[in-house]
C-alpha positions as CSV (number, residue, x, y, z in Angstrom):
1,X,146.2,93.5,213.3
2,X,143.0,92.2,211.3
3,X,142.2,93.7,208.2
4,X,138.8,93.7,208.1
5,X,135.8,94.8,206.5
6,X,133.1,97.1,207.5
7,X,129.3,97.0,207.2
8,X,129.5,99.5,203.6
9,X,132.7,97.7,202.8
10,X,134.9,100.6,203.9
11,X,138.2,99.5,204.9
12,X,138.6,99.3,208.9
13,X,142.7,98.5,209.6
14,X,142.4,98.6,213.2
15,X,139.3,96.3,212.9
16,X,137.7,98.1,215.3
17,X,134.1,97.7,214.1
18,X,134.6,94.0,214.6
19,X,135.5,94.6,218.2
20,X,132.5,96.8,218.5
21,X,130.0,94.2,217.6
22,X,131.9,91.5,219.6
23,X,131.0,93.5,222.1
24,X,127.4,94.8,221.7
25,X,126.7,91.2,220.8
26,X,128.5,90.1,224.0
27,X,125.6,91.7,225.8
28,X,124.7,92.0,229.9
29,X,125.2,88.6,230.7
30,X,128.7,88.3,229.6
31,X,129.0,91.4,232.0
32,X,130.4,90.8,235.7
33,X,128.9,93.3,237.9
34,X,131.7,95.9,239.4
35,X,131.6,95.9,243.9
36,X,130.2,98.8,244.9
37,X,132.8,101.6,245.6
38,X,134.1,102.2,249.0
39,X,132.1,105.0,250.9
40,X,135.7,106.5,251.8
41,X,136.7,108.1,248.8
42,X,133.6,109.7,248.2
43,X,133.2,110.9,251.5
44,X,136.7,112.8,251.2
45,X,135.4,114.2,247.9
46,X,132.2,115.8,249.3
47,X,134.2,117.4,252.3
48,X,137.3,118.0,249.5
49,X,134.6,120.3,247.7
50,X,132.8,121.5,251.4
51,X,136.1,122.9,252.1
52,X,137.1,124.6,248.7
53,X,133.6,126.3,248.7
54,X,134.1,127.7,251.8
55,X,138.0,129.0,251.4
56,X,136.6,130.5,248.0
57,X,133.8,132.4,249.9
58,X,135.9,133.1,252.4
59,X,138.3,135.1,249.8
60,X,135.2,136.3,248.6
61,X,134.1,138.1,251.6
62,X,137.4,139.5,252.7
63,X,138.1,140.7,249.0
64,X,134.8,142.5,249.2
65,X,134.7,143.7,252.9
Protein backbone atom coordinates (compact mmCIF):
# COMPACT_ATOMS: atom_id res chain seq x y z
CA UNK A 1 0.00 0.00 0.00
CA UNK A 2 1.34 3.60 -1.10
CA UNK A 3 1.12 6.26 1.21
CA UNK A 4 0.45 8.96 -0.69
CA UNK A 5 -0.43 12.45 -0.81
CA UNK A 6 -3.49 14.19 -2.06
CA UNK A 7 -4.02 17.34 -4.09
CA UNK A 8 -4.72 19.64 -0.35
CA UNK A 9 -2.19 17.41 1.22
CA UNK A 10 -4.72 15.30 2.97
CA UNK A 11 -3.51 12.01 3.80
CA UNK A 12 -4.87 9.22 1.17
CA UNK A 13 -3.59 5.51 2.72
CA UNK A 14 -5.31 3.54 0.15
CA UNK A 15 -3.74 5.91 -2.49
CA UNK A 16 -6.63 5.93 -4.27
CA UNK A 17 -6.50 9.43 -5.73
CA UNK A 18 -3.30 8.40 -7.37
CA UNK A 19 -5.17 5.54 -9.04
CA UNK A 20 -7.87 7.98 -10.05
CA UNK A 21 -5.70 10.21 -12.03
CA UNK A 22 -3.73 7.19 -13.45
CA UNK A 23 -6.76 6.67 -14.81
CA UNK A 24 -8.42 9.84 -15.98
CA UNK A 25 -4.96 10.57 -17.40
CA UNK A 26 -5.01 7.10 -19.05
CA UNK A 27 -7.76 8.53 -21.23
CA UNK A 28 -9.83 6.68 -24.45
CA UNK A 29 -7.10 5.52 -26.26
CA UNK A 30 -5.67 3.39 -23.53
CA UNK A 31 -9.33 2.02 -23.61
CA UNK A 32 -10.03 -1.40 -25.56
CA UNK A 33 -13.44 -1.35 -26.86
CA UNK A 34 -15.81 -4.16 -25.10
CA UNK A 35 -17.67 -6.80 -28.19
CA UNK A 36 -20.99 -6.02 -28.44
CA UNK A 37 -23.21 -8.26 -26.13
CA UNK A 38 -24.85 -11.29 -27.44
CA UNK A 39 -28.51 -10.60 -28.64
CA UNK A 40 -29.53 -13.75 -26.46
CA UNK A 41 -29.48 -12.61 -23.10
CA UNK A 42 -31.29 -9.57 -23.82
CA UNK A 43 -33.85 -11.17 -25.77
CA UNK A 44 -34.69 -13.57 -22.60
CA UNK A 45 -34.80 -10.38 -20.59
CA UNK A 46 -37.48 -8.56 -22.65
CA UNK A 47 -39.67 -11.81 -22.79
CA UNK A 48 -38.49 -12.51 -18.85
CA UNK A 49 -40.34 -9.03 -18.09
CA UNK A 50 -43.30 -9.76 -21.11
CA UNK A 51 -44.13 -12.62 -19.07
CA UNK A 52 -44.08 -11.22 -15.45
CA UNK A 53 -46.25 -8.22 -16.68
CA UNK A 54 -48.68 -10.38 -17.93
CA UNK A 55 -48.84 -13.07 -14.76
CA UNK A 56 -49.07 -9.79 -12.58
CA UNK A 57 -52.10 -8.49 -14.71
CA UNK A 58 -53.35 -11.62 -14.87
CA UNK A 59 -53.62 -11.72 -10.82
CA UNK A 60 -54.74 -8.47 -11.25
CA UNK A 61 -57.86 -9.19 -13.08
CA UNK A 62 -58.90 -12.36 -11.32
CA UNK A 63 -58.26 -10.51 -7.88
CA UNK A 64 -60.63 -7.83 -9.07
CA UNK A 65 -63.25 -9.94 -11.14
Amino acid sequence: MANTQGPEGNYDPAGSTQMFRAFVDEGPQGRRQQPAAPAGPRIGLIVGVVLAVAVVAAVAWLAFK
